[in-house]
Predicted model as a PDB file, atoms N, CA, C, CB and O in Angstrom, pLDDT in the B-factor column:
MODEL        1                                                                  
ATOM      1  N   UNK A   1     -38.504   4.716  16.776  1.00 90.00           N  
ATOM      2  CA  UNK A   1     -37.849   3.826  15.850  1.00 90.00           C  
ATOM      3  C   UNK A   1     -36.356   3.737  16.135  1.00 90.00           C  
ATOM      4  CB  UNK A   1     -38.088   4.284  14.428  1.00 90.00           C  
ATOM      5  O   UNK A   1     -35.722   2.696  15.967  1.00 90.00           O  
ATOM      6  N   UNK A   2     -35.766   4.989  16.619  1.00 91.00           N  
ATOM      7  CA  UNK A   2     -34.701   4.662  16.935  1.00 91.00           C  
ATOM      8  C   UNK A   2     -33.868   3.574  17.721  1.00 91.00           C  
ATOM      9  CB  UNK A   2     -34.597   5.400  17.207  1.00 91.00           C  
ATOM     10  O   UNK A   2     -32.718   3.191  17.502  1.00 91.00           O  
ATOM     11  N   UNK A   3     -34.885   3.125  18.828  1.00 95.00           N  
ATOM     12  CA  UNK A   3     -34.197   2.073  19.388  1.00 95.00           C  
ATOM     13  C   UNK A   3     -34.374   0.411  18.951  1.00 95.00           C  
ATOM     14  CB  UNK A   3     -34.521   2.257  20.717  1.00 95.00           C  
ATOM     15  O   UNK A   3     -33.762  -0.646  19.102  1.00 95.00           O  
ATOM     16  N   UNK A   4     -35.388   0.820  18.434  1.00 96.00           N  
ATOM     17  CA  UNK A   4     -35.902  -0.966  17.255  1.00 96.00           C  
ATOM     18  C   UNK A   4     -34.626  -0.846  16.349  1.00 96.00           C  
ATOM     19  CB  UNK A   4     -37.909  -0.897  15.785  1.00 96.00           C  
ATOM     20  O   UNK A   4     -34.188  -1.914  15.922  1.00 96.00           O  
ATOM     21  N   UNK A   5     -34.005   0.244  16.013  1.00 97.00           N  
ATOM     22  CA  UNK A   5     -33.366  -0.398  14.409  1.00 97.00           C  
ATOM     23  C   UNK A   5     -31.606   0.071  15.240  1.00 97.00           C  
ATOM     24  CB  UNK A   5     -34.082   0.939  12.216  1.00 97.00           C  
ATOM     25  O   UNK A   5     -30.566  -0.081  14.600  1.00 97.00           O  
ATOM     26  N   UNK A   6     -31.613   0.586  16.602  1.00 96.00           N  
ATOM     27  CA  UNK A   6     -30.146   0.529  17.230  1.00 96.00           C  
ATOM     28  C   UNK A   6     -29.778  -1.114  18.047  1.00 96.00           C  
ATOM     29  CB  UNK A   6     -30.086   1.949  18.538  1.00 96.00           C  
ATOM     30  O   UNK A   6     -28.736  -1.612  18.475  1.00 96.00           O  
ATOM     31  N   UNK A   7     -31.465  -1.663  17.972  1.00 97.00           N  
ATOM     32  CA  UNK A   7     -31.223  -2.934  18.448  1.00 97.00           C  
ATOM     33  C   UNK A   7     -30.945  -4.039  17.044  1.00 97.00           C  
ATOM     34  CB  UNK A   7     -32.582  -3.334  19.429  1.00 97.00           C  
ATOM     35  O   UNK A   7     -30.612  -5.191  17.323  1.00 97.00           O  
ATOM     36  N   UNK A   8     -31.057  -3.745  15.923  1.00 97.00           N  
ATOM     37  CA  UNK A   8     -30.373  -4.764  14.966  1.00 97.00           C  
ATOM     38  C   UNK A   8     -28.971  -4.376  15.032  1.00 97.00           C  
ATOM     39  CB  UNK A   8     -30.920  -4.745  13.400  1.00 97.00           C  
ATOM     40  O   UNK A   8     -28.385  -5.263  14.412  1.00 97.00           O  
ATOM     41  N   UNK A   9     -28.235  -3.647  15.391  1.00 97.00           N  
ATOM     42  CA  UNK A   9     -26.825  -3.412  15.624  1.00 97.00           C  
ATOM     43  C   UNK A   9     -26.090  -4.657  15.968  1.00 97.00           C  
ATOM     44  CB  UNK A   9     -26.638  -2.422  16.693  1.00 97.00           C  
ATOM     45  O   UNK A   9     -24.913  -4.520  15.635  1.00 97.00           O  
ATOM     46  N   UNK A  10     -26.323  -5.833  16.511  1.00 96.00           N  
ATOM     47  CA  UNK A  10     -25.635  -7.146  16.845  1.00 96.00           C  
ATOM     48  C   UNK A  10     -26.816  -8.116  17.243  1.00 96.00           C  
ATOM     49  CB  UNK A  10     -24.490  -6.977  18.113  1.00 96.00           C  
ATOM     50  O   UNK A  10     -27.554  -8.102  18.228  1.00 96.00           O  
ATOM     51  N   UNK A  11     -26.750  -8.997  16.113  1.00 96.00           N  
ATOM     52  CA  UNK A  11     -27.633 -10.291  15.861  1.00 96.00           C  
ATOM     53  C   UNK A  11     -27.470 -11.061  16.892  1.00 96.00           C  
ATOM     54  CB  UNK A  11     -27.333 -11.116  14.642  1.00 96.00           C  
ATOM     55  O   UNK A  11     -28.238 -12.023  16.889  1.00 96.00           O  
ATOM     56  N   UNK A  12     -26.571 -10.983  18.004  1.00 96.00           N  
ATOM     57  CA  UNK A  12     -26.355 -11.685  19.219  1.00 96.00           C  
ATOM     58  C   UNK A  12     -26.956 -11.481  20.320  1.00 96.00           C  
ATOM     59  CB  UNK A  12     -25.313 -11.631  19.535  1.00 96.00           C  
ATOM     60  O   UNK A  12     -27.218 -12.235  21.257  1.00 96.00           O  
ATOM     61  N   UNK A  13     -27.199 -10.158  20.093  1.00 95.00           N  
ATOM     62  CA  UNK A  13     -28.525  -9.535  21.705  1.00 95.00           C  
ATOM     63  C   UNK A  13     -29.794 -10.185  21.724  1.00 95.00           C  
ATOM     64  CB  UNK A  13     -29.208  -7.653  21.648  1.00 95.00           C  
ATOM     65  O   UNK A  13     -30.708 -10.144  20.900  1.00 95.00           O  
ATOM     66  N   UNK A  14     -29.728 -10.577  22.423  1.00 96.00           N  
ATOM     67  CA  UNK A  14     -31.402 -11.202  22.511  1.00 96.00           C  
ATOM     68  C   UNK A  14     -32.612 -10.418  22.019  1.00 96.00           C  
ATOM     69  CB  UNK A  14     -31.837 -11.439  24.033  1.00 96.00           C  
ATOM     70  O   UNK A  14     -33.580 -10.972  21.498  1.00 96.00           O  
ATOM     71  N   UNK A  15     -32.512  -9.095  22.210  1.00 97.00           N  
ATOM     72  CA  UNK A  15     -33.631  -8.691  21.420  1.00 97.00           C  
ATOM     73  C   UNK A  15     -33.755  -8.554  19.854  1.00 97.00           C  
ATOM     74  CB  UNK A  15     -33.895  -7.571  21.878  1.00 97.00           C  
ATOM     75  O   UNK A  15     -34.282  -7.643  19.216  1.00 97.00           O  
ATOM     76  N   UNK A  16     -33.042  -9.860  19.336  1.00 97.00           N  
ATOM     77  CA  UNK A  16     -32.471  -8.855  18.173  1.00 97.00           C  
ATOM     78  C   UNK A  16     -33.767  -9.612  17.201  1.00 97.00           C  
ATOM     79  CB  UNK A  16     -30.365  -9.076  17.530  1.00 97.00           C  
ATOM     80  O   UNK A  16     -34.389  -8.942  16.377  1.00 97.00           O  
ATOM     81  N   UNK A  17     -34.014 -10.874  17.404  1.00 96.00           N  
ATOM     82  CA  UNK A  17     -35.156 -11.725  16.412  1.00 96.00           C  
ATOM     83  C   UNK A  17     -36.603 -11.056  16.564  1.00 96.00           C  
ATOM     84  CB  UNK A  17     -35.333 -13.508  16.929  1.00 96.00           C  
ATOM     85  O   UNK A  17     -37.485 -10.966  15.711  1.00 96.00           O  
ATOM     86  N   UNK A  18     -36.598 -10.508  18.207  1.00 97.00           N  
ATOM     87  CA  UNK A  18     -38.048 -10.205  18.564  1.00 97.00           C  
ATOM     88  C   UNK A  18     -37.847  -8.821  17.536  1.00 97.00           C  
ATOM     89  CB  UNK A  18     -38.511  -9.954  20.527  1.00 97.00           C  
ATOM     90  O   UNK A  18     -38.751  -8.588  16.734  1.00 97.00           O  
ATOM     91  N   UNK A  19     -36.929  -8.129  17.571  1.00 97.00           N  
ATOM     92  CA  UNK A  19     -37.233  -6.947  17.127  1.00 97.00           C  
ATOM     93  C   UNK A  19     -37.576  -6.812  14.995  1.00 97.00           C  
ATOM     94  CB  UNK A  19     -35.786  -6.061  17.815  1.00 97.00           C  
ATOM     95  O   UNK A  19     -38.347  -6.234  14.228  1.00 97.00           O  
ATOM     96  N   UNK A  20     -36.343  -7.823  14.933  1.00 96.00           N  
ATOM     97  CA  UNK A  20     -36.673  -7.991  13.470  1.00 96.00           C  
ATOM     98  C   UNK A  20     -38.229  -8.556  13.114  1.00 96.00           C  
ATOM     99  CB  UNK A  20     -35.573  -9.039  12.876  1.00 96.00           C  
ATOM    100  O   UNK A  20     -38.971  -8.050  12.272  1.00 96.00           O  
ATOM    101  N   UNK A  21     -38.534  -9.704  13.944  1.00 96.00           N  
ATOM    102  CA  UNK A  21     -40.502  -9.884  13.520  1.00 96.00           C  
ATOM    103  C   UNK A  21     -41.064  -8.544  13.946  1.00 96.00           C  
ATOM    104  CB  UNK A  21     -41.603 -11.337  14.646  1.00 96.00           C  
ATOM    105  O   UNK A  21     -41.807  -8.011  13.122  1.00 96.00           O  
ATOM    106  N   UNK A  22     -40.793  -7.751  15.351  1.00 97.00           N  
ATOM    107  CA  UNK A  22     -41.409  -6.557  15.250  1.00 97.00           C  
ATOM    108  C   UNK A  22     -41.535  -5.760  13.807  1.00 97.00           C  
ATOM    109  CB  UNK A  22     -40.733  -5.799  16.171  1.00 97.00           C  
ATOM    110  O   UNK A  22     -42.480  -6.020  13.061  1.00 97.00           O  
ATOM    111  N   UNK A  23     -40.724  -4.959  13.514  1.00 96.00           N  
ATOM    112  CA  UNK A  23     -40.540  -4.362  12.489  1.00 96.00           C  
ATOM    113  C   UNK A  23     -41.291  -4.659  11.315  1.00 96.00           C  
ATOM    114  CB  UNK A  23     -39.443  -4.437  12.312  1.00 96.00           C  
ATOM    115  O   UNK A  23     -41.943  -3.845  10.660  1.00 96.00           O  
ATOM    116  N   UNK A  24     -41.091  -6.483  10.981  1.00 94.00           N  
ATOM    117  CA  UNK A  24     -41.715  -6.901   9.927  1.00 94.00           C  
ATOM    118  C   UNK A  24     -43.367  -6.639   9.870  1.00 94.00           C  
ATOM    119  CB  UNK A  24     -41.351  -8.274   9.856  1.00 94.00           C  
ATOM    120  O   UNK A  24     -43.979  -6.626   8.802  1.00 94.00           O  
ATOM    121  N   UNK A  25     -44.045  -6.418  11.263  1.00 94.00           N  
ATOM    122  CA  UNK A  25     -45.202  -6.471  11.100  1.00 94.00           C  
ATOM    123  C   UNK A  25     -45.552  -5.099  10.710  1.00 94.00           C  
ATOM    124  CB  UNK A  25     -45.813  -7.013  12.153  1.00 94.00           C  
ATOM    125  O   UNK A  25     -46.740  -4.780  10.693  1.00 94.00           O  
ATOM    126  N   UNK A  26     -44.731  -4.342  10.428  1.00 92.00           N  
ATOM    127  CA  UNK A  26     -45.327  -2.848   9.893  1.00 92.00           C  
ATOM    128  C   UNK A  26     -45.889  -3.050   8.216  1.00 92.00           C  
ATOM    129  CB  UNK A  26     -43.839  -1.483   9.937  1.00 92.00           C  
ATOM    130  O   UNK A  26     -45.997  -4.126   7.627  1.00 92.00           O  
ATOM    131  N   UNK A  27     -46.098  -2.120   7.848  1.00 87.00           N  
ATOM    132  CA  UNK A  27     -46.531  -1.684   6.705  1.00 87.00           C  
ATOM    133  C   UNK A  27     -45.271  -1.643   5.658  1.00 87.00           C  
ATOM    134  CB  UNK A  27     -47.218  -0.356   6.953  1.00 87.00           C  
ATOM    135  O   UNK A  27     -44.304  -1.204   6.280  1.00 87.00           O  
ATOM    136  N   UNK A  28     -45.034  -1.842   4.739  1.00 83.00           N  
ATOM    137  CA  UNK A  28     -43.740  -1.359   4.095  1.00 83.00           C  
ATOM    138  C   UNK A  28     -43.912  -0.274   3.654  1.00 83.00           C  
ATOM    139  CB  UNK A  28     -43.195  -2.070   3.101  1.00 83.00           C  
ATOM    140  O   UNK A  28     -42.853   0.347   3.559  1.00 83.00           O  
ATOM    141  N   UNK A  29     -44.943   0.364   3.267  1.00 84.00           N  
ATOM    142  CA  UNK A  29     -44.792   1.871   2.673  1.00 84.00           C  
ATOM    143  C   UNK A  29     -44.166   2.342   4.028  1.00 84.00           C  
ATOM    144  CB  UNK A  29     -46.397   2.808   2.113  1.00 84.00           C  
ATOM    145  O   UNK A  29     -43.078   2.837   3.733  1.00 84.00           O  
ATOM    146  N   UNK A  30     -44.321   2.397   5.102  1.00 88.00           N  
ATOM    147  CA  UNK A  30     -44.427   3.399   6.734  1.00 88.00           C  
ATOM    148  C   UNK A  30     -43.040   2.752   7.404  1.00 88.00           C  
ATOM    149  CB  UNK A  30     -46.242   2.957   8.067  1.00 88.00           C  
ATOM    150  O   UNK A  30     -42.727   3.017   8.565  1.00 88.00           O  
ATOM    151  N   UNK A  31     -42.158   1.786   6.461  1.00 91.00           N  
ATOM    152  CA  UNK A  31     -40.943   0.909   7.020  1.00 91.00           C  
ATOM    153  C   UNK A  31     -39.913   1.485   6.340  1.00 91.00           C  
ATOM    154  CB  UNK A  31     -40.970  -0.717   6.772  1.00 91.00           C  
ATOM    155  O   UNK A  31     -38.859   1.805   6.889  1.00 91.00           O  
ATOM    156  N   UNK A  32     -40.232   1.695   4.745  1.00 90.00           N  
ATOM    157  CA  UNK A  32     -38.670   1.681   4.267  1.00 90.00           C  
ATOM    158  C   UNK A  32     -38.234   3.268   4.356  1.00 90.00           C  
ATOM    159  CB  UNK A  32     -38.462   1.017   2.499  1.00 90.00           C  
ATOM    160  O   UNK A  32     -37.022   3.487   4.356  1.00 90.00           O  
ATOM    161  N   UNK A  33     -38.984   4.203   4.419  1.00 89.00           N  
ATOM    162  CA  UNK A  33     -38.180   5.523   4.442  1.00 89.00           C  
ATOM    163  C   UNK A  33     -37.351   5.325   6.320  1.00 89.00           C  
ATOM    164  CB  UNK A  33     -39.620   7.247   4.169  1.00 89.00           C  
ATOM    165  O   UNK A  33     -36.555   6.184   6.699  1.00 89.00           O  
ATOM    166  N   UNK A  34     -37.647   4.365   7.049  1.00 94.00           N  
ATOM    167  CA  UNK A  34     -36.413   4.491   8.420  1.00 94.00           C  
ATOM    168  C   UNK A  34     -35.616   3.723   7.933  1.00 94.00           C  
ATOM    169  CB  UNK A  34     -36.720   3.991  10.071  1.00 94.00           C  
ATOM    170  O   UNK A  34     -34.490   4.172   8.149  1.00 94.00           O  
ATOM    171  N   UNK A  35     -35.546   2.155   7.005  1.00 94.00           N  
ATOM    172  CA  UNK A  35     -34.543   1.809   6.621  1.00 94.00           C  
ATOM    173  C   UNK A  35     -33.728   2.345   6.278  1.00 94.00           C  
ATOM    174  CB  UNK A  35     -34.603   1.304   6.110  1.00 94.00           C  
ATOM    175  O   UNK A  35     -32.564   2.270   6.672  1.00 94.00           O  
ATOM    176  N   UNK A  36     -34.282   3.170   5.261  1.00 91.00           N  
ATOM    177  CA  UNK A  36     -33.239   3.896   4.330  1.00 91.00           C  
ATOM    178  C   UNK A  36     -32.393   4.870   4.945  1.00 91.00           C  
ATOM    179  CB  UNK A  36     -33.892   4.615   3.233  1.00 91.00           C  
ATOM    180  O   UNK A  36     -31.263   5.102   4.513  1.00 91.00           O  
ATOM    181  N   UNK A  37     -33.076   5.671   6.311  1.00 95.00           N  
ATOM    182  CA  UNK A  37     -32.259   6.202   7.319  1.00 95.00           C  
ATOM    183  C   UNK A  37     -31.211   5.589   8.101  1.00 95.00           C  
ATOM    184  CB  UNK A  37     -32.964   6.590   8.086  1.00 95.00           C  
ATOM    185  O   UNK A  37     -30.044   5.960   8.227  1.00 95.00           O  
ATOM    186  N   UNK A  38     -31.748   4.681   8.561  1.00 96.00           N  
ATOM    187  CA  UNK A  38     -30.900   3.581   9.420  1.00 96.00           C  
ATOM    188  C   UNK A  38     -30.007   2.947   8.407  1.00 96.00           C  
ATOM    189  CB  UNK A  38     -31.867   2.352  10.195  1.00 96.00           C  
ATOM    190  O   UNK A  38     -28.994   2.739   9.075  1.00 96.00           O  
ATOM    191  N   UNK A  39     -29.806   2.586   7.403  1.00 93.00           N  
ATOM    192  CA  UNK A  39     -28.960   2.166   6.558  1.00 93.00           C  
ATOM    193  C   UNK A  39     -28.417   3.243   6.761  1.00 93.00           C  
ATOM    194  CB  UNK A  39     -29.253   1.713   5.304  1.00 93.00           C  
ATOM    195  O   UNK A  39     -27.826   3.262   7.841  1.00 93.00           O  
ATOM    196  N   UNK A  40     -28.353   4.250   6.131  1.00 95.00           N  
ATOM    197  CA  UNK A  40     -27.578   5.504   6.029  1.00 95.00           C  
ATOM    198  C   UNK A  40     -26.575   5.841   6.989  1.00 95.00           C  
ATOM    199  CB  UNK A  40     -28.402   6.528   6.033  1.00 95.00           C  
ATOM    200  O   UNK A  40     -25.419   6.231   6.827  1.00 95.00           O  
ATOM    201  N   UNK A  41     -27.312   5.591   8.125  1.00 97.00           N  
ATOM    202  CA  UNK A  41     -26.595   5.960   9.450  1.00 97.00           C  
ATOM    203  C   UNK A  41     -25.152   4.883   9.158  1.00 97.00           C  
ATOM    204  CB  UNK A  41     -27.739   5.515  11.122  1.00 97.00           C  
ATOM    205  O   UNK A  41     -24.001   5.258   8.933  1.00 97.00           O  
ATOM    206  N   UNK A  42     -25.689   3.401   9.253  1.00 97.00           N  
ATOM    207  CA  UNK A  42     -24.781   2.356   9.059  1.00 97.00           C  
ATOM    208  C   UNK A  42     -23.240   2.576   8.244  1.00 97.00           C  
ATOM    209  CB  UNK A  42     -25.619   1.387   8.335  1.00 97.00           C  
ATOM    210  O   UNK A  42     -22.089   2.231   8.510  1.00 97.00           O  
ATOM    211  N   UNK A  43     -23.768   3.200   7.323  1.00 95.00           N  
ATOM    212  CA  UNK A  43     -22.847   3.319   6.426  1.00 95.00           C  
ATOM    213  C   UNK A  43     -22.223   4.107   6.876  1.00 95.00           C  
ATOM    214  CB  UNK A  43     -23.105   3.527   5.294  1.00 95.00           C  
ATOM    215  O   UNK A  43     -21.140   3.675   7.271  1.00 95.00           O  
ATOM    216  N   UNK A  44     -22.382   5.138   7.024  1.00 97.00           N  
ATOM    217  CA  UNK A  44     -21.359   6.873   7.595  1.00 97.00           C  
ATOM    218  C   UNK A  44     -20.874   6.156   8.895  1.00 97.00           C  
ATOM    219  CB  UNK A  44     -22.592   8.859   8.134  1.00 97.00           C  
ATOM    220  O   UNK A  44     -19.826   6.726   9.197  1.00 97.00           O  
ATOM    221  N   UNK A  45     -21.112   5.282   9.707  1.00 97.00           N  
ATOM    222  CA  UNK A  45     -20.273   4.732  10.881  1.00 97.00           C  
ATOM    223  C   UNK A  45     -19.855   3.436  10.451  1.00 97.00           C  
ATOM    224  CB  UNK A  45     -21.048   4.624  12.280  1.00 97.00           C  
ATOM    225  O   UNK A  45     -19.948   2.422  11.142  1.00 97.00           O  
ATOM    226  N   UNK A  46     -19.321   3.500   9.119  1.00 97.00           N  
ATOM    227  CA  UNK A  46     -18.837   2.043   8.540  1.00 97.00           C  
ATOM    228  C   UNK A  46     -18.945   1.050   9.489  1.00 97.00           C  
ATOM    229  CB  UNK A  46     -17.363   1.984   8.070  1.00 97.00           C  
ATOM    230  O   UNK A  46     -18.008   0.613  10.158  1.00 97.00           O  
ATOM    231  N   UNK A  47     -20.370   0.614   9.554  1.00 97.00           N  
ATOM    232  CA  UNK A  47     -20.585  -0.163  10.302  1.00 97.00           C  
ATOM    233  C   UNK A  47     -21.368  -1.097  10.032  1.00 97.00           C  
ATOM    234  CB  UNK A  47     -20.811   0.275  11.110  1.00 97.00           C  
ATOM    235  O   UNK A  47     -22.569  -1.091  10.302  1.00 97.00           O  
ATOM    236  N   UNK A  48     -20.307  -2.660   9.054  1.00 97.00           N  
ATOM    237  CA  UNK A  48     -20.928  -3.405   8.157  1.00 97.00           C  
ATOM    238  C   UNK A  48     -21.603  -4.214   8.669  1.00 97.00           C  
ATOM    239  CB  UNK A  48     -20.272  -3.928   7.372  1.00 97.00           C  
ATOM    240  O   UNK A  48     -22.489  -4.386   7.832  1.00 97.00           O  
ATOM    241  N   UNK A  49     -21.826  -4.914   9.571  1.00 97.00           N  
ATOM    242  CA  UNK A  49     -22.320  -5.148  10.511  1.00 97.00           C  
ATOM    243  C   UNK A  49     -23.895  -5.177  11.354  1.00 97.00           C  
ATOM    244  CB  UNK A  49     -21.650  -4.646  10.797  1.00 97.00           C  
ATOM    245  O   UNK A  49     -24.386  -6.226  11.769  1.00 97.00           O  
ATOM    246  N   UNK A  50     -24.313  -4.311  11.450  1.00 97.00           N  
ATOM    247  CA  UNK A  50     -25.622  -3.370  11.713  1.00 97.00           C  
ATOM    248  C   UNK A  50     -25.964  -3.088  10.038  1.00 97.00           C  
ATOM    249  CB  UNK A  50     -25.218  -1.659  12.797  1.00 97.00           C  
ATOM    250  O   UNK A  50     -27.146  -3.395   9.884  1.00 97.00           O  
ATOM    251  N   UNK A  51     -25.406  -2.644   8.798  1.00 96.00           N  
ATOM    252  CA  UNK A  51     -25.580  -2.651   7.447  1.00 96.00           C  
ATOM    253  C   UNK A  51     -26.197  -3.956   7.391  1.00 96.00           C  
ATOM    254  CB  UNK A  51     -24.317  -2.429   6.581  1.00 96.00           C  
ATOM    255  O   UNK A  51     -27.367  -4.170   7.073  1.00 96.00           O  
ATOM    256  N   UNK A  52     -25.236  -4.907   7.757  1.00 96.00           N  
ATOM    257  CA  UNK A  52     -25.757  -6.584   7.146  1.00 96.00           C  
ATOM    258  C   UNK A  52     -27.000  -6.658   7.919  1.00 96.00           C  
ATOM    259  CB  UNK A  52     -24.598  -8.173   7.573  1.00 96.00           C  
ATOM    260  O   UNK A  52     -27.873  -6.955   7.104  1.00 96.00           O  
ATOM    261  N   UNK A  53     -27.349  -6.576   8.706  1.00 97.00           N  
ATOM    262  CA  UNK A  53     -28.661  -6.965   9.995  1.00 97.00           C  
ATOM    263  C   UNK A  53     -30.146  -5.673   9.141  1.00 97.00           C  
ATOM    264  CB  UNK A  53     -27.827  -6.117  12.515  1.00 97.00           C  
ATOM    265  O   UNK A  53     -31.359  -5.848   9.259  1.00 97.00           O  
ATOM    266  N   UNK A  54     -29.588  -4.727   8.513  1.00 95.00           N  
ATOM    267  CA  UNK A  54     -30.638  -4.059   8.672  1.00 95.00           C  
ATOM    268  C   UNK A  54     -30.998  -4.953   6.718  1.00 95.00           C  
ATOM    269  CB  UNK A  54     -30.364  -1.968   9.132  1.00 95.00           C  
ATOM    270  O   UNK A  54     -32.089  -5.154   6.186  1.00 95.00           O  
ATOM    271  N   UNK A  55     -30.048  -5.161   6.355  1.00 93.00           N  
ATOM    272  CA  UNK A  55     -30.462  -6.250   4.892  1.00 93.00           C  
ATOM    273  C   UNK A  55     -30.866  -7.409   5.159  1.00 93.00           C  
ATOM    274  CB  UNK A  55     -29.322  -6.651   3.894  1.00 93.00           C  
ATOM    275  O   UNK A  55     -31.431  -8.149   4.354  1.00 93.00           O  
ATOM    276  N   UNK A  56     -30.585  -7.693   6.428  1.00 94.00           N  
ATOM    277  CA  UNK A  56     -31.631  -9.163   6.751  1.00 94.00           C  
ATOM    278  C   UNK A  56     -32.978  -8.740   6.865  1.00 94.00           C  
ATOM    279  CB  UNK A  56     -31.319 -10.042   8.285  1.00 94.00           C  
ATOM    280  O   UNK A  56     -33.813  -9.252   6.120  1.00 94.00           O  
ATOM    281  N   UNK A  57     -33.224  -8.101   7.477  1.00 94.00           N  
ATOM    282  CA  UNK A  57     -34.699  -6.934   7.606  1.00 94.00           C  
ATOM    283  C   UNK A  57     -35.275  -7.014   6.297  1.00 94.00           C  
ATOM    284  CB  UNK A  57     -34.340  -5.059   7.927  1.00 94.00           C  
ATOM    285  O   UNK A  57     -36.334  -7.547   5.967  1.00 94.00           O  
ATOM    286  N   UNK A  58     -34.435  -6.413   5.601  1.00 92.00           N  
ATOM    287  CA  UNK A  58     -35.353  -5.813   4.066  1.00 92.00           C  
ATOM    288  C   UNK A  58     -34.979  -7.218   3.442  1.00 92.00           C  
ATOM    289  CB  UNK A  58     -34.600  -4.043   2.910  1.00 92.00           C  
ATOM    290  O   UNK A  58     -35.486  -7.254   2.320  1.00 92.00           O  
ATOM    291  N   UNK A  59     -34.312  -8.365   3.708  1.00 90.00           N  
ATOM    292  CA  UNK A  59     -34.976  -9.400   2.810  1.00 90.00           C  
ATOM    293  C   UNK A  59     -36.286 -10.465   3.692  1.00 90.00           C  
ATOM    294  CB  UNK A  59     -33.556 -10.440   2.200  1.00 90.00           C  
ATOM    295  O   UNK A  59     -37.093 -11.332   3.359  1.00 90.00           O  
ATOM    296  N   UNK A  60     -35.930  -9.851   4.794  1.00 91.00           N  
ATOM    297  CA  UNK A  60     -37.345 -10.317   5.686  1.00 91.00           C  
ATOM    298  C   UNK A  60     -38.408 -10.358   5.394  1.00 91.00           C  
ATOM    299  CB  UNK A  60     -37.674  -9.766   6.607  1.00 91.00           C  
ATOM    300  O   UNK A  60     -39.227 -11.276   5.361  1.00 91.00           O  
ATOM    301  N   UNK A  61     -38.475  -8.676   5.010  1.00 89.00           N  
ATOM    302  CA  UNK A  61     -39.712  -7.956   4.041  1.00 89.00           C  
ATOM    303  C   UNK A  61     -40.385  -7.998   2.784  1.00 89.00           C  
ATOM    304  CB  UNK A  61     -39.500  -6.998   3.858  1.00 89.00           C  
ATOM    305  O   UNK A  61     -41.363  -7.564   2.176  1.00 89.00           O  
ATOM    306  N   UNK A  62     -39.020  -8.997   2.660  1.00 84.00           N  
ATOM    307  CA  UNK A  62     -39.301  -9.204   0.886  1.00 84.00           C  
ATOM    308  C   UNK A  62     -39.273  -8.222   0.096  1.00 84.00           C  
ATOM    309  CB  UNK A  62     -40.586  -9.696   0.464  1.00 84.00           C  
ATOM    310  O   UNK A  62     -39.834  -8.471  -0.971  1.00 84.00           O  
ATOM    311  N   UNK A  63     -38.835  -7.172   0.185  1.00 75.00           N  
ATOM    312  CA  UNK A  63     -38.704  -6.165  -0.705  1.00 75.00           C  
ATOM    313  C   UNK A  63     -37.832  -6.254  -1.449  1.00 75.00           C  
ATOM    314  CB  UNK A  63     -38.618  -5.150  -0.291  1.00 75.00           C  
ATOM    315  O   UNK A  63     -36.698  -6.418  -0.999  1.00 75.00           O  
ATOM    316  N   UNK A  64     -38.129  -6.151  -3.331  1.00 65.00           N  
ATOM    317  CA  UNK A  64     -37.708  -6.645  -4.268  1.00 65.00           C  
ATOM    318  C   UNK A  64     -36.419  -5.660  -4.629  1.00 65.00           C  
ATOM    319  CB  UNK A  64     -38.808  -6.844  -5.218  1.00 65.00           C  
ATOM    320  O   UNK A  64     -35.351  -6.154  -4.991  1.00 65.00           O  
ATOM    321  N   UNK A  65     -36.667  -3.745  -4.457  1.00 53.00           N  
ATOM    322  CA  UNK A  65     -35.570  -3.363  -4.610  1.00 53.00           C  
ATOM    323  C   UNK A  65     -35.949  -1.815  -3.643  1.00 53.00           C  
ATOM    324  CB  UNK A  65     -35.095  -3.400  -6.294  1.00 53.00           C  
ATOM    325  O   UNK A  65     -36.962  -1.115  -3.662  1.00 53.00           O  
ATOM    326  N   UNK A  66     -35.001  -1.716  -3.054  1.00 57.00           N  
ATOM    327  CA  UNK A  66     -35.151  -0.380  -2.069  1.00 57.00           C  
ATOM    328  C   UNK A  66     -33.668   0.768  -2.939  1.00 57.00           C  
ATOM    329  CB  UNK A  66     -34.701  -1.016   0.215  1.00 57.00           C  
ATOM    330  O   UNK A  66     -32.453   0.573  -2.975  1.00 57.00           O  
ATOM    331  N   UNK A  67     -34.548   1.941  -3.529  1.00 55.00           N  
ATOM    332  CA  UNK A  67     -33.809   3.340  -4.242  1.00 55.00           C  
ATOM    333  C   UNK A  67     -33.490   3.639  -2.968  1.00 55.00           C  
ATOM    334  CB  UNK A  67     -34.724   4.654  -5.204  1.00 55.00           C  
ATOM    335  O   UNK A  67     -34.416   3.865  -2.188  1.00 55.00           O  
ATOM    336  N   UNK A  68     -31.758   3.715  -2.385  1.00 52.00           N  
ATOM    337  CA  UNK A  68     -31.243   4.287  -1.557  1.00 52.00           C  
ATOM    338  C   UNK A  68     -30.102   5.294  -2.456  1.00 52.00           C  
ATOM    339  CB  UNK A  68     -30.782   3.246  -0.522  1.00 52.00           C  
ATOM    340  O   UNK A  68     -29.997   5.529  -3.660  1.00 52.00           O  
ATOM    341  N   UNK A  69     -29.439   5.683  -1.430  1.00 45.00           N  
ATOM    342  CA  UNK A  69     -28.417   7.004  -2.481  1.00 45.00           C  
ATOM    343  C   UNK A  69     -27.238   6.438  -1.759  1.00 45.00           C  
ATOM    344  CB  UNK A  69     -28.684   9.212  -2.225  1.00 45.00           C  
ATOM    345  O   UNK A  69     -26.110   6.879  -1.979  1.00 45.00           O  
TER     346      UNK A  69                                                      
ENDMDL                                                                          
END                                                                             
């Protein structure tokens, strides 16, 4: 997972659409505990950026509300 969610890091790389439909085809129970990692990460490397890309994701998903800390 690490490199699917280091590739939403810039919406400009070409892998970046394939990877967001990747992702989407998971499960959401088996998706949001790496979001919530990968967000995490985002944040501690104030890095709004890769933050915004991984919230395009979770509104991809349609997920109505994700309990992060």
């Amino acid at each position: 997972m690490d490199v699917l969610f280091t590739f939403l890091q810039d919406a400009n790389w070409p892998v970046y659409d394939d990877t967001v439909d990747f992702l989407c085809s998971f499960d959401e129970a088996d998706i949001l505990s790496y979001i919530g990692l990968y967000l995490e990460k985002a944040h501690e490397r104030k890095d709004e950026i890769w933050e915004e890309n991984i919230y395009h994701l979770i509104n991809r998903l349609g997920v109505e509300a994700l309990n992060l800390p």
